[in-house]
C-alpha positions as CSV (number, residue, x, y, z in Angstrom):
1,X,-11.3,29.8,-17.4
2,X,-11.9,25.9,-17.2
3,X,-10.8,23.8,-19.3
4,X,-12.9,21.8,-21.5
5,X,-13.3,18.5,-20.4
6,X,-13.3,19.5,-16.5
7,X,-16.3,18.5,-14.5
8,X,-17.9,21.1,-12.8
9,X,-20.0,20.6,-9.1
10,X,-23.7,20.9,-8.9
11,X,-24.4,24.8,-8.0
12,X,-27.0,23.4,-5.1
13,X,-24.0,21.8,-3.6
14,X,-21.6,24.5,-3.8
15,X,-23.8,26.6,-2.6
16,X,-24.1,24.6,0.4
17,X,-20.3,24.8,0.7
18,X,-19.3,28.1,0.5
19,X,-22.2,28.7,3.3
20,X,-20.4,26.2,5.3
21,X,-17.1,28.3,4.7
22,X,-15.5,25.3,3.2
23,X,-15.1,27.2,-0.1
24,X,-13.6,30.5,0.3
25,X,-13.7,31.9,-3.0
26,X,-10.1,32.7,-2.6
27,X,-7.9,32.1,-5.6
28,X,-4.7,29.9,-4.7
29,X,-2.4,32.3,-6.3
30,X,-3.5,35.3,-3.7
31,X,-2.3,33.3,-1.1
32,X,1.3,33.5,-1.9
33,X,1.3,37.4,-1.1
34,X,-1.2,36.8,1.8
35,X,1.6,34.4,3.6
36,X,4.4,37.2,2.8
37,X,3.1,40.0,3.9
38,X,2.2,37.7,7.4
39,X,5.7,36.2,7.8
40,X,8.1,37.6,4.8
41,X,11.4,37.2,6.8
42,X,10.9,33.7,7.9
43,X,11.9,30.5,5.8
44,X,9.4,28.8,4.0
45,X,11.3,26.2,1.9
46,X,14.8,24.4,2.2
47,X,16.3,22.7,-0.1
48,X,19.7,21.8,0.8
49,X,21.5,24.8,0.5
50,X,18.7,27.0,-0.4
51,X,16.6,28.7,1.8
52,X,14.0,30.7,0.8
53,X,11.7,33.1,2.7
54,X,8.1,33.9,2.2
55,X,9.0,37.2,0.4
56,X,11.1,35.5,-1.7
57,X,8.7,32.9,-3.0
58,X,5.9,35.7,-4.0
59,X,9.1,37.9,-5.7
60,X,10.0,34.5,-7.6
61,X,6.4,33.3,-8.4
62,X,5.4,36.6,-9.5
63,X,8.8,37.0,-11.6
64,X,7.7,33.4,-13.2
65,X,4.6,34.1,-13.7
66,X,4.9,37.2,-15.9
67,X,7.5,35.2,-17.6
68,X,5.3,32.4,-18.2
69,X,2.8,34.7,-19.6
70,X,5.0,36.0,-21.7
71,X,6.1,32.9,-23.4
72,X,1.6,32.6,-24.5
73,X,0.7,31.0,-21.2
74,X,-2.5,32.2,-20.1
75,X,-5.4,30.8,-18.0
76,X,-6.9,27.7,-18.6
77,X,-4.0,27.0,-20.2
78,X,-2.2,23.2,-19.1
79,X,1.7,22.6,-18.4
80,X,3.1,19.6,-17.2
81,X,5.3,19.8,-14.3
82,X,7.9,16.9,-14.2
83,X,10.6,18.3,-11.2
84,X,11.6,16.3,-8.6
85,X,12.1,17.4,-4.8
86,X,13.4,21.2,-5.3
87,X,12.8,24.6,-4.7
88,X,12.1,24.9,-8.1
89,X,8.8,22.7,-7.8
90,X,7.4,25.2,-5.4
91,X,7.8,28.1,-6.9
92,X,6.8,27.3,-10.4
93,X,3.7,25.3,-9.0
94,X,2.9,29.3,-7.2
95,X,3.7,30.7,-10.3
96,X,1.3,28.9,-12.0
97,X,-1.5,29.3,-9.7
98,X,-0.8,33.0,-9.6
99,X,-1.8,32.8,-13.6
100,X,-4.4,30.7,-13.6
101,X,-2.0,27.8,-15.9
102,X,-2.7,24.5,-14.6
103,X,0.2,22.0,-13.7
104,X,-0.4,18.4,-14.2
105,X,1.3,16.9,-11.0
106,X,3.7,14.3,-13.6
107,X,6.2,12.0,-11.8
108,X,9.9,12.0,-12.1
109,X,9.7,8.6,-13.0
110,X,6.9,9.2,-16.1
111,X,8.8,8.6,-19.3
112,X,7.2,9.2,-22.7
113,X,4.7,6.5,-22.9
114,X,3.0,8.8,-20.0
115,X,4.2,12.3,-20.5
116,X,2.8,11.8,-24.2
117,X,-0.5,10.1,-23.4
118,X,-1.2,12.3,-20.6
119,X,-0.1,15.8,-22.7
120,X,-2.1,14.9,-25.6
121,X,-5.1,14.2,-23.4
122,X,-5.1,17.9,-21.2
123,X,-3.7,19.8,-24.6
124,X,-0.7,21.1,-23.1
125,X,1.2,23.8,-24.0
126,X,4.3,23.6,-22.0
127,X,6.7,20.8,-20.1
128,X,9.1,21.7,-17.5
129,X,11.6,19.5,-17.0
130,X,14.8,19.4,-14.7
131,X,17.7,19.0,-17.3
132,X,18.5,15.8,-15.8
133,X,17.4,13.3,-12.9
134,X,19.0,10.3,-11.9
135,X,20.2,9.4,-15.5
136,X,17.2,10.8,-17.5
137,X,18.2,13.2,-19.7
138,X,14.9,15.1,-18.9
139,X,15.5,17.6,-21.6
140,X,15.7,15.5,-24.2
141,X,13.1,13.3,-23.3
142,X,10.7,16.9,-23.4
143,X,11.4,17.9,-26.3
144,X,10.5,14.4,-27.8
145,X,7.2,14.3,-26.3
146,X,7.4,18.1,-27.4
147,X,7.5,17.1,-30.8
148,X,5.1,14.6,-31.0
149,X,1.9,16.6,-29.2
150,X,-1.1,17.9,-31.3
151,X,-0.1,21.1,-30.9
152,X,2.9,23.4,-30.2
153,X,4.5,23.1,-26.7
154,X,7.4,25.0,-25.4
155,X,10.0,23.2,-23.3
156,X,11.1,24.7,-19.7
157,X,13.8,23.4,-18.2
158,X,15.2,24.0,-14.5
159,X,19.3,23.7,-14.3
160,X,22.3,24.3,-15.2
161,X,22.6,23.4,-18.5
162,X,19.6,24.4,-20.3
163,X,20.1,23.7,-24.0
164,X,19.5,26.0,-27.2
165,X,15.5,26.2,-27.9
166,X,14.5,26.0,-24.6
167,X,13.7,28.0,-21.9
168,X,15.2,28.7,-18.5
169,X,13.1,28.6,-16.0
170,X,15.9,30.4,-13.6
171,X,16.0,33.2,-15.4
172,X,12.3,33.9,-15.9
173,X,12.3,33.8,-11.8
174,X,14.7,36.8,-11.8
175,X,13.1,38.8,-14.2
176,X,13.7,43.0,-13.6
177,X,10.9,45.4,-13.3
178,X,8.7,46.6,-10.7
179,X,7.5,43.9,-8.1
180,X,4.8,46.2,-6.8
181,X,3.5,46.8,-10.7
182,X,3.9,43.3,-11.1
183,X,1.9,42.5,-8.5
184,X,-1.2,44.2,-9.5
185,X,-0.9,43.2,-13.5
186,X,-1.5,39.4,-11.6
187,X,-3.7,40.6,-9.2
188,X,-6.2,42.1,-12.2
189,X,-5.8,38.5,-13.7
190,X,-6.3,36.5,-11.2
191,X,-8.4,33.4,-12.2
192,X,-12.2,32.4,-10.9
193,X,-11.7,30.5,-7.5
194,X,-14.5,27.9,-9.1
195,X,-11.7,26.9,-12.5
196,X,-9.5,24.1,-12.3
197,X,-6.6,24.6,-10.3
198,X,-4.5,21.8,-10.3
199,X,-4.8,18.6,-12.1
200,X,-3.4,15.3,-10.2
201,X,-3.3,11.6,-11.8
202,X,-4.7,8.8,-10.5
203,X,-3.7,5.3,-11.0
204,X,-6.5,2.8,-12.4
205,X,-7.3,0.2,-14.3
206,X,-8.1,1.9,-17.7
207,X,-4.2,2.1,-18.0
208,X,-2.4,5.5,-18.6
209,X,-2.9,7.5,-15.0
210,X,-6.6,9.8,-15.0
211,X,-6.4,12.7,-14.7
212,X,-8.0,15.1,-11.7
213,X,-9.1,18.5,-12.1
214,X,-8.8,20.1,-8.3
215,X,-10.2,23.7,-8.5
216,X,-9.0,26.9,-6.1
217,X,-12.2,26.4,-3.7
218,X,-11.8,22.7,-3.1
219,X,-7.9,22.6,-3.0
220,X,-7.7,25.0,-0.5
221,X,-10.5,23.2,1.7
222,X,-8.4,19.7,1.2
223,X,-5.0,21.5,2.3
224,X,-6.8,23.7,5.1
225,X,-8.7,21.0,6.7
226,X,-5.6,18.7,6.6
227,X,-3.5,21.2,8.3
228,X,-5.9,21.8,10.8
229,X,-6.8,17.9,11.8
230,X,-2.6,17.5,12.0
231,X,-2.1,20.4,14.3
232,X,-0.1,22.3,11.4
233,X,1.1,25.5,12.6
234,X,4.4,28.7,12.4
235,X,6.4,26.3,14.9
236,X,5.8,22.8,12.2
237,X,8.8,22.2,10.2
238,X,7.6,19.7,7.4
239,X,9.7,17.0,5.3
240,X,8.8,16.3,2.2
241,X,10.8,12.9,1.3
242,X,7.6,11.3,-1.1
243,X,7.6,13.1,-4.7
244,X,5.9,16.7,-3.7
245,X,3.7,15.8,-7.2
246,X,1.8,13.5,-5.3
247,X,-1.6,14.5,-3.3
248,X,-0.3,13.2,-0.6
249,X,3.0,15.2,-0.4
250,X,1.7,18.0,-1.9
251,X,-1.4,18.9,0.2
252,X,-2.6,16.4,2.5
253,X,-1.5,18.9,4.2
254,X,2.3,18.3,2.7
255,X,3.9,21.5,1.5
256,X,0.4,23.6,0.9
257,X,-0.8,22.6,4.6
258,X,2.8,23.7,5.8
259,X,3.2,27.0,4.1
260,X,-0.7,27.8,4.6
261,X,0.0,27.2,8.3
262,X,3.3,29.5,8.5
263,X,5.5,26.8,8.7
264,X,8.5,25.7,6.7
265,X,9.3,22.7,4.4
266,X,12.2,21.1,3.9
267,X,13.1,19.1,0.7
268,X,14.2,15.9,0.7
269,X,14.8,13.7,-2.9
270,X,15.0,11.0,-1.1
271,X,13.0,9.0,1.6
272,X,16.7,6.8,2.7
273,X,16.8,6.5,6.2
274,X,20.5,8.4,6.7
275,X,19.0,11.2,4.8
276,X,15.8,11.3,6.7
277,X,17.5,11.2,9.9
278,X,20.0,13.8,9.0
279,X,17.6,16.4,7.9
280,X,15.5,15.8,10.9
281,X,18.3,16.8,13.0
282,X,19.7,19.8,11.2
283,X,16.4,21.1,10.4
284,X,14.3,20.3,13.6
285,X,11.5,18.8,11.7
286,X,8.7,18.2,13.5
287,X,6.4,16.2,10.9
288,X,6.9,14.3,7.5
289,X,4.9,12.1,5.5
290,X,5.5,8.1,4.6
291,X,4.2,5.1,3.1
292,X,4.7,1.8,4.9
293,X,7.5,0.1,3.0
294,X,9.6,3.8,3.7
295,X,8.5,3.7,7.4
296,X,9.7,0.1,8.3
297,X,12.9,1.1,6.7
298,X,13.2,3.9,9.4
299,X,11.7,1.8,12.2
300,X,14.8,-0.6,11.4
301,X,17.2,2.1,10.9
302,X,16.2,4.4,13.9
303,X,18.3,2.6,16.7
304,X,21.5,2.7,15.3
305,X,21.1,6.0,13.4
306,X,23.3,8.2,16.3
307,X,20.6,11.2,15.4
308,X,18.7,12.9,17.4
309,X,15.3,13.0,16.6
310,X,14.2,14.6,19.5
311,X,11.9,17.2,17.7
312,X,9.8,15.0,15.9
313,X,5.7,15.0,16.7
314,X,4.1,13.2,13.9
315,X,4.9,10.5,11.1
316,X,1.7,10.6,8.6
317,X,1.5,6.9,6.9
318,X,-0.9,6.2,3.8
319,X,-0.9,5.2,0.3
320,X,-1.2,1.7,1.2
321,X,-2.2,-0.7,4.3
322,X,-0.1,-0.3,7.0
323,X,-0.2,-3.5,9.2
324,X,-0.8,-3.0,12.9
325,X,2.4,-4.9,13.8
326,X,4.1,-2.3,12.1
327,X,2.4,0.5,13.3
328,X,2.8,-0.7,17.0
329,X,6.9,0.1,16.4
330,X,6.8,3.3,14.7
331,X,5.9,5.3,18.3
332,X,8.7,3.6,20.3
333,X,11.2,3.5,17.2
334,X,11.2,7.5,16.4
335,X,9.9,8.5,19.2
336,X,6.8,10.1,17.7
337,X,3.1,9.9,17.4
338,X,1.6,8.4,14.4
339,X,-1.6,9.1,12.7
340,X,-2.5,6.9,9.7
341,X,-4.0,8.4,6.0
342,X,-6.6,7.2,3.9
343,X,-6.8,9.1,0.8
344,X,-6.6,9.6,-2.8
345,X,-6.1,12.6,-5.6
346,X,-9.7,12.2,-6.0
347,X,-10.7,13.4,-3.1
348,X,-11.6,11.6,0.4
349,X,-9.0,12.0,3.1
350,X,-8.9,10.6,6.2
351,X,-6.7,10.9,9.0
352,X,-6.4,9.2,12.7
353,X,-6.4,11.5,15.4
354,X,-3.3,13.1,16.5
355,X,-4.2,11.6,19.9
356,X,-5.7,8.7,18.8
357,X,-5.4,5.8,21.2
358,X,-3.4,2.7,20.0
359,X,-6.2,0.8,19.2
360,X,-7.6,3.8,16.3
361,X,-3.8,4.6,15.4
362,X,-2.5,1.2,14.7
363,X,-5.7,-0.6,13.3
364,X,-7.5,1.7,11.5
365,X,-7.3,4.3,9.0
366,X,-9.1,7.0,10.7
367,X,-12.2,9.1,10.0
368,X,-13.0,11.8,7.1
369,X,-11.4,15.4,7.8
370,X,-14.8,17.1,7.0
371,X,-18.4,17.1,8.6
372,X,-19.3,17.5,4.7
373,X,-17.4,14.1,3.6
374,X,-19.6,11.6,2.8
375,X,-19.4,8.0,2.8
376,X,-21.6,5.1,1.5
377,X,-20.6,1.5,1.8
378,X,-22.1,-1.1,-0.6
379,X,-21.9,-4.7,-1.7
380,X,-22.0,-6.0,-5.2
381,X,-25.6,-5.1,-5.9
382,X,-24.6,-1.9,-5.3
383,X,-27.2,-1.8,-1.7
384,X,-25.7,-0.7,1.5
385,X,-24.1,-3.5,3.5
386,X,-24.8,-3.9,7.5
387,X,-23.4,-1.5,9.6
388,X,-19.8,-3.0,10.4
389,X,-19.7,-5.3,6.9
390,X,-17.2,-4.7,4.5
391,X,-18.1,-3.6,1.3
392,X,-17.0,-1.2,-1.8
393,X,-16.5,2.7,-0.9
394,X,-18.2,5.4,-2.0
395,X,-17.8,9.0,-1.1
396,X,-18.9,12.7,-2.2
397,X,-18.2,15.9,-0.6
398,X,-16.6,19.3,-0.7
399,X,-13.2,18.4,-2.0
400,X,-14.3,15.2,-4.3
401,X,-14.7,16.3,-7.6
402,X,-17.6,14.8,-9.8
403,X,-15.9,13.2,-12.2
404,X,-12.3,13.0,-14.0
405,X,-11.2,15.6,-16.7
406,X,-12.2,14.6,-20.8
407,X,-13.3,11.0,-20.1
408,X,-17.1,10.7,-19.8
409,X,-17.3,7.0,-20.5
410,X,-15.3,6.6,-18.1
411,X,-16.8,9.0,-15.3
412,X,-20.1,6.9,-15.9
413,X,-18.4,4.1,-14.3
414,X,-16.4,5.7,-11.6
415,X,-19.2,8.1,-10.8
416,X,-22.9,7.3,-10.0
417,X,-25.5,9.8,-11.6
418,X,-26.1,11.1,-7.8
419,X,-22.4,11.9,-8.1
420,X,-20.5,9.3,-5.6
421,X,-17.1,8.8,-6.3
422,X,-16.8,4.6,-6.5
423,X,-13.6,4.5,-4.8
424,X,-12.8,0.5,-5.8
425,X,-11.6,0.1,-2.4
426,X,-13.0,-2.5,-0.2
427,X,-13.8,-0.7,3.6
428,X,-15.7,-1.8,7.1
429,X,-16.7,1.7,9.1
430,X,-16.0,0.8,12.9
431,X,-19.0,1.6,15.3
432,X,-17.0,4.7,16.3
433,X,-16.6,5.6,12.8
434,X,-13.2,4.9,11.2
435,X,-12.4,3.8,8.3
436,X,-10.9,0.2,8.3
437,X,-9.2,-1.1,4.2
438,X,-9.7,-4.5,3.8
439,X,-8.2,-4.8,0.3
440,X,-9.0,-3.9,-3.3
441,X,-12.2,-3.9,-5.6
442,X,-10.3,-2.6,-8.7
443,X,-7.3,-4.3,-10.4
444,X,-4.3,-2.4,-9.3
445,X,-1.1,-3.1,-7.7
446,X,0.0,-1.1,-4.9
447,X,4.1,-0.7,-5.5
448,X,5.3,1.5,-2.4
449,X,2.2,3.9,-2.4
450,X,2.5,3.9,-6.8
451,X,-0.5,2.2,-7.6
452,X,-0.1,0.7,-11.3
453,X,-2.5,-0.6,-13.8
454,X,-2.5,-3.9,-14.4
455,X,-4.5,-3.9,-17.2
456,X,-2.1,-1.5,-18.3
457,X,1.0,-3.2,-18.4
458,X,-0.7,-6.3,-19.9
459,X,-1.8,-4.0,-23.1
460,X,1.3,-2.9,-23.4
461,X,3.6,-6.9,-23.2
462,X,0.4,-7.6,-25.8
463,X,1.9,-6.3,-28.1
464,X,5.5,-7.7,-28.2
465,X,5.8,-10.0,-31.4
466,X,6.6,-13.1,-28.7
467,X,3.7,-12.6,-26.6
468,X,0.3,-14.6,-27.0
469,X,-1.3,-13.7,-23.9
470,X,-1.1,-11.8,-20.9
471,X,-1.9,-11.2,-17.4
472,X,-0.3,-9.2,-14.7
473,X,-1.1,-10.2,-10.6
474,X,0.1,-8.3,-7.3
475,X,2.8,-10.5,-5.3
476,X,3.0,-9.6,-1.9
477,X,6.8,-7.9,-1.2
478,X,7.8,-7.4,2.6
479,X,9.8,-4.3,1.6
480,X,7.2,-2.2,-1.5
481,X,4.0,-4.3,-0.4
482,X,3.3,-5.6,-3.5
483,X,5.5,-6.6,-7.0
484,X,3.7,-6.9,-10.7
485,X,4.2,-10.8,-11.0
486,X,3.5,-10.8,-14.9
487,X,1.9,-14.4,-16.6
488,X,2.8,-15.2,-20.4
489,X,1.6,-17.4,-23.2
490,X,4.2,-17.2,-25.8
491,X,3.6,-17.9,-29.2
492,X,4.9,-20.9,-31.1
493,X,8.1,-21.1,-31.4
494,X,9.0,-17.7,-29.8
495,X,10.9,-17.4,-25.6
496,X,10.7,-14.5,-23.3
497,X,12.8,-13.5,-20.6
498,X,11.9,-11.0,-17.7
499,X,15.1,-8.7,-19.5
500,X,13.6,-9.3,-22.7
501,X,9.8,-7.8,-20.9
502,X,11.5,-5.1,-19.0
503,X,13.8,-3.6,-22.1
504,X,10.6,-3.5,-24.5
505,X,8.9,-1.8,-21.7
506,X,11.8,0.5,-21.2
507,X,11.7,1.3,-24.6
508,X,7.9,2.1,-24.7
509,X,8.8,5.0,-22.1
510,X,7.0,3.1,-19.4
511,X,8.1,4.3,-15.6
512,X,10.7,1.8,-14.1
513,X,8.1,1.4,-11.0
514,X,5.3,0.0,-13.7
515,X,7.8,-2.9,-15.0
516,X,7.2,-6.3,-14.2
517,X,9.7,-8.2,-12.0
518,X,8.7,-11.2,-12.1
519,X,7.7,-13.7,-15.0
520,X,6.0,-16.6,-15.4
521,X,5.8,-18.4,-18.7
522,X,3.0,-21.0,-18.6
523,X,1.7,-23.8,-21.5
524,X,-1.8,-22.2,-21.3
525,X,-3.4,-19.3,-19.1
526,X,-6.2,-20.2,-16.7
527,X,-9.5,-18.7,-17.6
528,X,-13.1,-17.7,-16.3
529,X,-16.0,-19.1,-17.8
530,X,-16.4,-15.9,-19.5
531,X,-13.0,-16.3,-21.2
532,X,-10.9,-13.5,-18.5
533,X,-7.7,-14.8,-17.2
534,X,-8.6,-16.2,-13.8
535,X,-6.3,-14.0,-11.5
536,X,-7.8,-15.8,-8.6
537,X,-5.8,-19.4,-9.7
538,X,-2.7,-17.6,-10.9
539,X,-2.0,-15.9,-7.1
540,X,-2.9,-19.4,-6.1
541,X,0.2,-20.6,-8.7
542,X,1.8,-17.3,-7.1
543,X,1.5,-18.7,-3.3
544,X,2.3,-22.0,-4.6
545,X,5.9,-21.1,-6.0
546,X,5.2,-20.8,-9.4
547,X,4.0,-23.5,-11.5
């Protein structure tokens, strides 16, 4: 069943696909019991102490599953998934699948002013929380959001202390009965390898993230191919260290690609350098994923680290540019080969070679990981630039949906009527055909791989009582890449402080990455002749030292 709102391909094109064999017709959920009866005695996930085997995540899945259904859940049916780097996370995400219930990939960093937004917008009937992250009291937070959707939603929480009217998600997961019975009830409802999946968020400049319907077919191409171009296979032992709700974590190839491939994944909730190091070692991982402010912080923290790191192949680096400077240290600092990502939750990914020479590897961001990607380059007109000339990307193929989930206004901008994806990024295509980011067409701000809307956060300080006007710029940051530098008019009479800004935010529910940390108060804001604040003089204001 798809839900309503979810755009569906052409049926020329995906007929074209499945001929191609990059559609399978394979529901996600099957694959859980295809993977355990290949390798059901090896380990598929660690999470600290936890190690789980093949078998074990199609018992548990299943067991959750049935449990899920028995709390209403059926397909087509949305729940958003808010854990953070656990065992949990896997299993329910397999569980859902297995149903046909889509998870929204949330962050653990959402708070209500996204959890509520987003839940209202995909209906959903179900969160599942941890009971508590990093000083969040998750559960609480839930059933607040709970509380204020359209309709009923049921609270799920994963922990120790689940409190009275919700449900515990552990227990569902060791549900009695017969698994073999079990097994076949979920077989005989599996959903239609053509219904949404998955649905992922994207940052943008319409504010609150959009959201992404992925179905079966082009999931399982996205996390297939990506295995494939990063040599994924049973000997890869993957580390997970960037939240496993991202694309990028999650199946670029991330923990899909790994368990597809037979390997194992280890959980990290943490990308700190001791951490990263110490798992590498105990666990023999031979791949993991990073953006570039997480890297560096290895690359400095490799050569006195007194771990051996001997066992790792590949570091994977995306989410935002990675300088070459940088990139030329990350071989000789962990003693692996890199291969650079360019890619997004709506689709396009594109890798660097594993065996790239240094000239790809450290100044591009590689080439698409399909024959069937496509990729358009234009200017502002809208016409194609000259080969080599930078201009905005544009992309289609089999794993870039046609258009975002409920928002049609929306998808006539960010889609053509053709059905290319306007990416908002600004590219050059080298002569041997990789991808080279130049910078940014849309209005976002690129926070360690989160990319936040600035238009966003300047709706939102609006509407404090002191606040006149606002505009919101990127400040470059050696350590996250870039910081939300956030311009203010006050109004007569009134002050603002950066506390004053980041406590109404905080208040709003806003995620602590979104919140500005820096503040400039000026007389008046610089305009265009069309009356927009001019960001262009305020970075200059920026580069200048403030005012």
């Amino acid at each position: 069943m798809r839900p309503e709102g979810a755009v569906p391909w052409p049926e020329d094109l995906a007929r074209v696909y499945r001929a191609a064999g990059c559609w399978r017709d394979r529901p996600l959920g099957s694959l859980v019991w295809e993977w355990a009866e290949r390798r059901g005695d090896r380990v598929a996930v660690v999470d600290g102490g936890h190690r789980l085997t093949y078998l074990d995540l199609a018992l548990r899945s299943d067991a959750l599953a049935e449990g899920l259904a028995g709390l209403g859940l059926a397909a087509g049916d949305t729940v958003l998934l808010q854990l953070p780097n656990r065992w949990e996370f896997v299993v329910v995400t397999l569980a859902c699948l297995r149903l046909g219930v889509v998870p929204v990939m949330m962050l653990p960093a959402h708070r209500e002013h996204e959890l509520a937004s987003i839940g209202a917008h995909v209906g959903a009937k179900a969160l599942v929380v941890p009971d508590g992250w990093r000083g969040c009291d998750h559960q609480e937070l839930a059933r607040r959001v709970a509380d204020a959707l359209p309709g009923p939603a049921r609270v799920l929480v994963v922990g120790d202390e689940v409190r009275p009217g919700c449900v515990d998600v552990r227990a569902l997961m060791r549900r009695g009965g017969d698994p073999g019975r079990r097994r076949r009830r979920l077989d005989e409802r599996a959903p239609d390898p053509s219904d949404v999946a998955v649905f992922l968020l994207s940052g943008g400049t319409t504010g609150v993230p959009k959201v992404i319907g992925r179905t079966h077919n082009d999931y399982e191409y996205n996390f297939r191919r990506c295995a494939e171009v990063c040599g994924f296979g049973p000997d890869t032992v993957y580390l997970a260290v960037l939240p496993v709700a991202h694309n990028f974590a999650l199946a670029s190839p991330g923990v899909l690609g790994a368990l597809h491939a037979g390997g194992r994944v280890v959980l990290l909730p943490t990308p700190r350098p001791e951490a990263v190091f110490a798992a590498v070692e105990a666990e023999g991982v031979t791949a993991t994923s990073a953006v570039p402010a997480v890297v560096l912080k290895w690359v400095e923290a490799a050569g006195s680290c007194g771990r051996d790191l001997s066992s790792l192949r590949h570091v994977h680096v995306g989410g935002s540019v990675l300088s070459p400077e940088v990139a030329a240290r990350i071989g000789p600092a962990l003693g692996c080969r890199l291969q650079q990502v360019y890619g997004m939750a709506e689709g396009l990914i594109c890798y660097t070679p594993a065996d790239a020479p240094d000239e790809v590897a450290h100044a591009t961001q590689g080439s698409p990981i399909s024959a069937y990607d496509e990729l358009l380059v234009v200017g502002p007109d809208g016409r194609p630039v000259p080969p080599g000339e930078p201009g905005e990307l544009l992309t289609r193929g089999p794993y870039t949906p046609r258009g975002y989930f409920g928002v049609p206004a929306q998808n006539a901008v960010s889609f053509t009527p053709d059905g290319w994806y306007r990416t908002g990024d600004l590219v050059r295509i080298t002569p041997g055909g990789d991808v080279v980011v130049c910078g940014r067409v849309k209005d976002l701000i690129n926070r360690a791989g989160e990319k936040i809307s600035a238009g966003e956060i300047e709706t939102l300080v609006q509407e404090m009582p002191e606040v006149a006007e606002a505009a919101a710029v990127a400040v470059p940051d050696p350590e996250v890449g870039e910081r939300v530098c956030l311009f203010v008019r006050v109004r007569p009479g009134r002050t603002l402080t950066l506390d004053d800004v980041a406590g109404a935010l905080a208040a709003r529910g806003v995620a602590a990455f979104k919140i500005p940390e820096r503040l400039e108060v000026l007389d008046e804001l610089p305009h265009t002749p069309i009356g927009k604040p001019d960001k262009k003089r305020l970075l200059d204001l920026v580069a200048a030292g403030g005012r």
